[in-house]
C-alpha positions as protocol buffer text, in pm:
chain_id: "A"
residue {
  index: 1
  type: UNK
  ca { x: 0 y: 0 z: 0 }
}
residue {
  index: 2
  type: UNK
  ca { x: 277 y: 254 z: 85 }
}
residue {
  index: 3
  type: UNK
  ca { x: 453 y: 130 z: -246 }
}
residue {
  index: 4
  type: UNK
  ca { x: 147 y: 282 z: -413 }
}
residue {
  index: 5
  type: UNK
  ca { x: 82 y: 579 z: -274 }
}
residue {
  index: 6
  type: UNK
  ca { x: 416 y: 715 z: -305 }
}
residue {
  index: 7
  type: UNK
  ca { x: 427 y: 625 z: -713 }
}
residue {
  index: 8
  type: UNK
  ca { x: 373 y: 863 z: -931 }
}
residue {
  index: 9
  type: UNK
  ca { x: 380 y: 863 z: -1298 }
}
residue {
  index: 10
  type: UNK
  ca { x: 700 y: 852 z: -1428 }
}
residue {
  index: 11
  type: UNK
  ca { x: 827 y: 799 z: -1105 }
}
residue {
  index: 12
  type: UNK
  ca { x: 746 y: 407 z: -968 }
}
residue {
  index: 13
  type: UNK
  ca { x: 859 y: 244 z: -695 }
}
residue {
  index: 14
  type: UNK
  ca { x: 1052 y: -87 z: -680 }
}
residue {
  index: 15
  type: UNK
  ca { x: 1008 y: -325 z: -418 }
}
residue {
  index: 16
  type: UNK
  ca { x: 1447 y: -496 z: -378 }
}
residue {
  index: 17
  type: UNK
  ca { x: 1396 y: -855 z: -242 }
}
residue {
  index: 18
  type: UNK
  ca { x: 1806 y: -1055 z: -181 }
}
residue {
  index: 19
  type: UNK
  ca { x: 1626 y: -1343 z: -374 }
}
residue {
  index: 20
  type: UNK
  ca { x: 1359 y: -1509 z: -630 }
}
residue {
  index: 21
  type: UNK
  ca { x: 1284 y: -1676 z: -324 }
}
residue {
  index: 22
  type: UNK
  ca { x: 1150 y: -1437 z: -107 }
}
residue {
  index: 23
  type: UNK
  ca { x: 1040 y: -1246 z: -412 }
}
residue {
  index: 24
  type: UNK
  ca { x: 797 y: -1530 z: -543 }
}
residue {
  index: 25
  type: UNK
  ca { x: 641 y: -1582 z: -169 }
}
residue {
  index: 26
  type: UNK
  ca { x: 612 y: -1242 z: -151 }
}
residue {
  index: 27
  type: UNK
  ca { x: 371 y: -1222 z: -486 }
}
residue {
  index: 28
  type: UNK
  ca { x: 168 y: -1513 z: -407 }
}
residue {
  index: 29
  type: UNK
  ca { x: 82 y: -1405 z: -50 }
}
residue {
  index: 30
  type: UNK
  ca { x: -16 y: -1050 z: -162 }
}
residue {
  index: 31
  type: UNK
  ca { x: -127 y: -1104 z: -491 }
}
residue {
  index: 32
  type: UNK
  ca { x: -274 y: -1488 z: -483 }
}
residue {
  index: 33
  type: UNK
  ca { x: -49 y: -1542 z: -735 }
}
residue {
  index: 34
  type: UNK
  ca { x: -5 y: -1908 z: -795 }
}
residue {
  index: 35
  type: UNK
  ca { x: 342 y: -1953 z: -965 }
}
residue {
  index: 36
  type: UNK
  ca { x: 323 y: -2174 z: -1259 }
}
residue {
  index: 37
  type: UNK
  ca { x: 660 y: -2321 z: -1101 }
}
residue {
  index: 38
  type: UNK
  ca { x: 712 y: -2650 z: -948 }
}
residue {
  index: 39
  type: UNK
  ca { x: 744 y: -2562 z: -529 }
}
residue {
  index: 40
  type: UNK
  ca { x: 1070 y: -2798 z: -532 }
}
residue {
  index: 41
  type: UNK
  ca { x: 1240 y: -2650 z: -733 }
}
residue {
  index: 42
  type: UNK
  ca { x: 1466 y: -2283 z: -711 }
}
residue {
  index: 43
  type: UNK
  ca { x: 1289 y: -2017 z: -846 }
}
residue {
  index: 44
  type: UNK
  ca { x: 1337 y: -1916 z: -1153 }
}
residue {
  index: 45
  type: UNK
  ca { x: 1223 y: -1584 z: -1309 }
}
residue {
  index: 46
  type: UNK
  ca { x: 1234 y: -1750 z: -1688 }
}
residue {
  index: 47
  type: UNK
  ca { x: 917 y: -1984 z: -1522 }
}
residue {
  index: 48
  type: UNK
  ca { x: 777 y: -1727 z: -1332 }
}
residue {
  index: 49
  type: UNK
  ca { x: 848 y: -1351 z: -1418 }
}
residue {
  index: 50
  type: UNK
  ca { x: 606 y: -1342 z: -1765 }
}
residue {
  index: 51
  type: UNK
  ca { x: 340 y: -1508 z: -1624 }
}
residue {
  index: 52
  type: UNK
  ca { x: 342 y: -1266 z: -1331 }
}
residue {
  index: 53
  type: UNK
  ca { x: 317 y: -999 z: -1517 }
}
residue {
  index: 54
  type: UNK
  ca { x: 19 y: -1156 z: -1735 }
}
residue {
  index: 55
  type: UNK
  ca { x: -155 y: -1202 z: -1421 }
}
residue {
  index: 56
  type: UNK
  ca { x: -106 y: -847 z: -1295 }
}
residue {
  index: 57
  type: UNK
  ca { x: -236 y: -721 z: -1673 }
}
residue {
  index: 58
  type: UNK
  ca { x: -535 y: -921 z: -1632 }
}
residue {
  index: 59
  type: UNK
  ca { x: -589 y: -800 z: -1261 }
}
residue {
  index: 60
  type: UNK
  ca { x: -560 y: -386 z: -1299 }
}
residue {
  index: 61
  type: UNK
  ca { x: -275 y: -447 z: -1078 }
}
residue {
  index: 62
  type: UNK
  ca { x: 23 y: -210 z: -1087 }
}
residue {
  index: 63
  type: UNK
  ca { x: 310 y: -435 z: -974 }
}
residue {
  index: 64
  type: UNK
  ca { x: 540 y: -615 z: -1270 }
}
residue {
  index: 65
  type: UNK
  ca { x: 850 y: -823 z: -1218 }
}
residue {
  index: 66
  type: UNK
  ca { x: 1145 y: -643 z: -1356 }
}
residue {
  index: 67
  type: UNK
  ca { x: 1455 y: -852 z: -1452 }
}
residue {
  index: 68
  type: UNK
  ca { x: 1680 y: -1137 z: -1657 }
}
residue {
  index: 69
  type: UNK
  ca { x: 1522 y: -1008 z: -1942 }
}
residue {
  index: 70
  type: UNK
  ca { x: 1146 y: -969 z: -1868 }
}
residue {
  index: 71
  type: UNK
  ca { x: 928 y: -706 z: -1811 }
}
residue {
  index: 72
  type: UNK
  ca { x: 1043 y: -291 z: -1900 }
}
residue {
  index: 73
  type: UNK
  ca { x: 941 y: 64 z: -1733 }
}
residue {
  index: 74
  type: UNK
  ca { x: 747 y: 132 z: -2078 }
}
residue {
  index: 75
  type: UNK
  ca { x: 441 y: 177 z: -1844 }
}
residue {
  index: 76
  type: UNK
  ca { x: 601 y: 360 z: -1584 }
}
residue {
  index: 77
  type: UNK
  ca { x: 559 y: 679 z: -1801 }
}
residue {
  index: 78
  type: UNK
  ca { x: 147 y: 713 z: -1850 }
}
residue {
  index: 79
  type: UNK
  ca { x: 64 y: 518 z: -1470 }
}
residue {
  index: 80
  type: UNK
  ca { x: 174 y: 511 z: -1126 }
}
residue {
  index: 81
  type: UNK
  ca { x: 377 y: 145 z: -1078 }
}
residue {
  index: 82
  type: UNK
  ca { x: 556 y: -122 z: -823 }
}
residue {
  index: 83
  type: UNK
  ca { x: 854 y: -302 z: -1010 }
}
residue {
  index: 84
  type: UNK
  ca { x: 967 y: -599 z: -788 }
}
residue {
  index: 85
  type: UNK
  ca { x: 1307 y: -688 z: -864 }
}
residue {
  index: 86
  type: UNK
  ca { x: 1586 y: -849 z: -689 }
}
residue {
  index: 87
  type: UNK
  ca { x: 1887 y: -651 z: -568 }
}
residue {
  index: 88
  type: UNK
  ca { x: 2123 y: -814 z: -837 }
}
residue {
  index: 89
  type: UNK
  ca { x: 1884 y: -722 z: -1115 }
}
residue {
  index: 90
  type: UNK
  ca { x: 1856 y: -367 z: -957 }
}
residue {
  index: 91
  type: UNK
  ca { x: 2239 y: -304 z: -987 }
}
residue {
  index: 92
  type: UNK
  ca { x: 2319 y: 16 z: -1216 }
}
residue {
  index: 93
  type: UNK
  ca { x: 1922 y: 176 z: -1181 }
}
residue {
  index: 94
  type: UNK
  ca { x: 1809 y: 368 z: -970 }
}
residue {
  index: 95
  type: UNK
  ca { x: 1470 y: 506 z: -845 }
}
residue {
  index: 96
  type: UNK
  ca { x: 1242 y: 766 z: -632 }
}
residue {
  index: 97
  type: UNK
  ca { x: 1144 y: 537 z: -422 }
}
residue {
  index: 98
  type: UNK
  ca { x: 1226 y: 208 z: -260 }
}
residue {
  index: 99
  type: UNK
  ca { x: 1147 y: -39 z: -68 }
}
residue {
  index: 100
  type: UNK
  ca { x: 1326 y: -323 z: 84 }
}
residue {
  index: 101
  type: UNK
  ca { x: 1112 y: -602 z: 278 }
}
residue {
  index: 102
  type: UNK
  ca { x: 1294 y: -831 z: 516 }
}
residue {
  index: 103
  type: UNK
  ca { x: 1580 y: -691 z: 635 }
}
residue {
  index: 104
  type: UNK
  ca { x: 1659 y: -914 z: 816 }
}
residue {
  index: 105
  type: UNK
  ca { x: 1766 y: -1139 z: 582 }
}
residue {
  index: 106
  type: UNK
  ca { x: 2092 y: -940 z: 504 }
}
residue {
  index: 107
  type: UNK
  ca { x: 2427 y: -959 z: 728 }
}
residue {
  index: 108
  type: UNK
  ca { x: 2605 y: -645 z: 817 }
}
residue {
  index: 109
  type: UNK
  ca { x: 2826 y: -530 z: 532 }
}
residue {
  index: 110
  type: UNK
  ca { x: 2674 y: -747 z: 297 }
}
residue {
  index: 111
  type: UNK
  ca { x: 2786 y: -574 z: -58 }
}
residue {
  index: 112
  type: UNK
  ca { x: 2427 y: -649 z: -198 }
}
residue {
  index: 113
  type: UNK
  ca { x: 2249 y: -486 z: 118 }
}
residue {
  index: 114
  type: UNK
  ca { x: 2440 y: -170 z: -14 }
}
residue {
  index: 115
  type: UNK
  ca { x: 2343 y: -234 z: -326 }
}
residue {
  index: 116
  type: UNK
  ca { x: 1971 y: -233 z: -198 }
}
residue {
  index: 117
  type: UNK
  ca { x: 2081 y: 77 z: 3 }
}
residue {
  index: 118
  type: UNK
  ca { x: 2198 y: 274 z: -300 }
}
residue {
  index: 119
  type: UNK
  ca { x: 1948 y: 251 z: -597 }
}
residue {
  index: 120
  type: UNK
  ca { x: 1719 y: 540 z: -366 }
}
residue {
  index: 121
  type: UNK
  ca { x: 1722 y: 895 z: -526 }
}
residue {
  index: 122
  type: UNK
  ca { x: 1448 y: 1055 z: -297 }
}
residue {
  index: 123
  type: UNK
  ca { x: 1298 y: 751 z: -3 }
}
residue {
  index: 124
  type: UNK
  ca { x: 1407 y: 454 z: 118 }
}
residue {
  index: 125
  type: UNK
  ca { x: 1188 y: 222 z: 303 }
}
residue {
  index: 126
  type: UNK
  ca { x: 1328 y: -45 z: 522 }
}
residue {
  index: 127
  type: UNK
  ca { x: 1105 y: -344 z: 718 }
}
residue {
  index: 128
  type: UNK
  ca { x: 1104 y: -635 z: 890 }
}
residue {
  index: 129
  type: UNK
  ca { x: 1213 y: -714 z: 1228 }
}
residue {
  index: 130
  type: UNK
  ca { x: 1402 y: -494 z: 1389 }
}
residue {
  index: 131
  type: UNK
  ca { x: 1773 y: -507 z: 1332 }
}
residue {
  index: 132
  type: UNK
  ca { x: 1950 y: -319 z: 1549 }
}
residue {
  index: 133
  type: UNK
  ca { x: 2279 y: -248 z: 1322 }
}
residue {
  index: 134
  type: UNK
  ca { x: 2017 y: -112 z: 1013 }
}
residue {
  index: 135
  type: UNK
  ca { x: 1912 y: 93 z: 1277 }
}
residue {
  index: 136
  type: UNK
  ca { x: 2221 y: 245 z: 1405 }
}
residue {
  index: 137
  type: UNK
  ca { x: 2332 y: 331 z: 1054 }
}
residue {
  index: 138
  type: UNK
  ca { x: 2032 y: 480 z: 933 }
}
residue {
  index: 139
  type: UNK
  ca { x: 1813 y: 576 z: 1180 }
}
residue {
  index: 140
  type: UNK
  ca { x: 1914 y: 976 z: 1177 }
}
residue {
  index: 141
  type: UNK
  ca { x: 1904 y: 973 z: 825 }
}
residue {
  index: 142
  type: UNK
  ca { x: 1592 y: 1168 z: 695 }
}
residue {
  index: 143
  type: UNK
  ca { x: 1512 y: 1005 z: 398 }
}
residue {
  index: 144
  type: UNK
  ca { x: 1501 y: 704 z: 539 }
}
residue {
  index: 145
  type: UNK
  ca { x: 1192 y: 551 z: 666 }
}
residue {
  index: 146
  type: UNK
  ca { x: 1168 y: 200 z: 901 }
}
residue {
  index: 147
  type: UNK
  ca { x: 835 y: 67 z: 832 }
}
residue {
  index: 148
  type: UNK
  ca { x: 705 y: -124 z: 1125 }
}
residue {
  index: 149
  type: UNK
  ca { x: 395 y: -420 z: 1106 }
}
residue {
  index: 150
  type: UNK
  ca { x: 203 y: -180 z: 1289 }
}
residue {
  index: 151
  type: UNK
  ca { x: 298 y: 129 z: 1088 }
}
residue {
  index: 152
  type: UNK
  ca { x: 99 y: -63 z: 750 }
}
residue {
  index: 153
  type: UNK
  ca { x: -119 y: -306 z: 902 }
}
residue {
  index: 154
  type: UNK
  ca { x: 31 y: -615 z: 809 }
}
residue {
  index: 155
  type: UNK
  ca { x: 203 y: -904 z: 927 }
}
residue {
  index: 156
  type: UNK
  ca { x: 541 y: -820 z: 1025 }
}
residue {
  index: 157
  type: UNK
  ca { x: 662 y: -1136 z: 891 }
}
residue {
  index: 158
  type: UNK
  ca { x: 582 y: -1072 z: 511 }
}
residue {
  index: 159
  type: UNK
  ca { x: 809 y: -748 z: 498 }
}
C-alpha cells in the first residue's frame, strides 16, 4: 500500500527482495499469485516472471517483475507502478522510491544490502524485524523511513 501511494507517474517504486525466493512468496501471499513453477524447485524468473506480469495485466494491478530479461518501465511513463526486482537485477538503476522487505535477511556489510541501500534517489523504506545495526546506521538519516507491522497493518513477517 505505501509502495502505491508514493508512485507517481513517471516515477514508480521498486520493491528490492536478496532473492527469487523471497520475491515469489512475496507475490503469491499479496497477490494470490499461484506460480506456474514446481514448489521444489529454485525459483526461476524465466518460469515465473512473464506469467506474473500476465496475471497483474489481467488483474488492474500495478506491480510487474522487472529482470533477466522480462518485463520494461514502458508503463512507468502514463501510470503510477511497483517493479519488484531483486537486488542483483537492480544493480546500475536507480529510483524515487524504494522499498526493501525483510531486512533481516541481510548480514552487516553485505555488498548487496548496499546495493539495496543505494538505488534510492528521494525515499528509502526499510522493514522487517528490527535489526539493530540497520538501525544504528540509518536511523538519523531523513530520507530514510523504518516501516514497522504496525505502521501498514500487516504481518510483520511478510516485509
Amino acid at each position: 500500500k505505501k509502495a502505491q501511494n508514493v508512485a507517481e507517474s513517471g516515477k514508480p517504486s521498486v520493491i528490492l527482495f536478496k532473492h527469487h525466493a523471497s520475491l515469489l512468496s512475496f507475490v503469491e501471499t499479496i497477490l494470490n499469485f499461484q506460480s506456474p513453477q514446481p514448489q521444489n524447485e529454485k525459483p526461476d524468473p524465466r518460469k515465473y516472471g512473464q506469467p506474473l506480469n500476465d496475471f497483474c495485466k489481467e488483474n488492474n494491478h500495478s506491480v510487474r517483475f522487472l529482470g533477466n530479461s522480462i518485463g520494461s518501465f514502458s508503463e512507468s511513463n502514463e501510470r503510477a507502478m511497483i517493479y519488484l526486482m531483486t537486488c542483483h537485477s537492480a544493480k546500475g538503476l536507480d529510483f524515487e522510491n524504494v522499498f526493501i522487505p525483510m531486512c533481516e535477511g541481510f548480514e552487516k556489510g553485505e555488498k548487496l544490502f548496499y546495493v539495496a541501500l543505494s538505488r534510492s534517489r528521494r525515499r528509502l523504506f526499510l522493514s522487517g524485524k528490527q535489526c539493530a545495526w540497520i538501525h544504528e546506521r540509518l536511523a538519523n538519516n531523513t530520507s530514510v523511513t523504518m516501516l514497522n507491522a504496525s505502521d501498514v497493518e500487516e504481518d510483520e513477517n511478510l516485509f
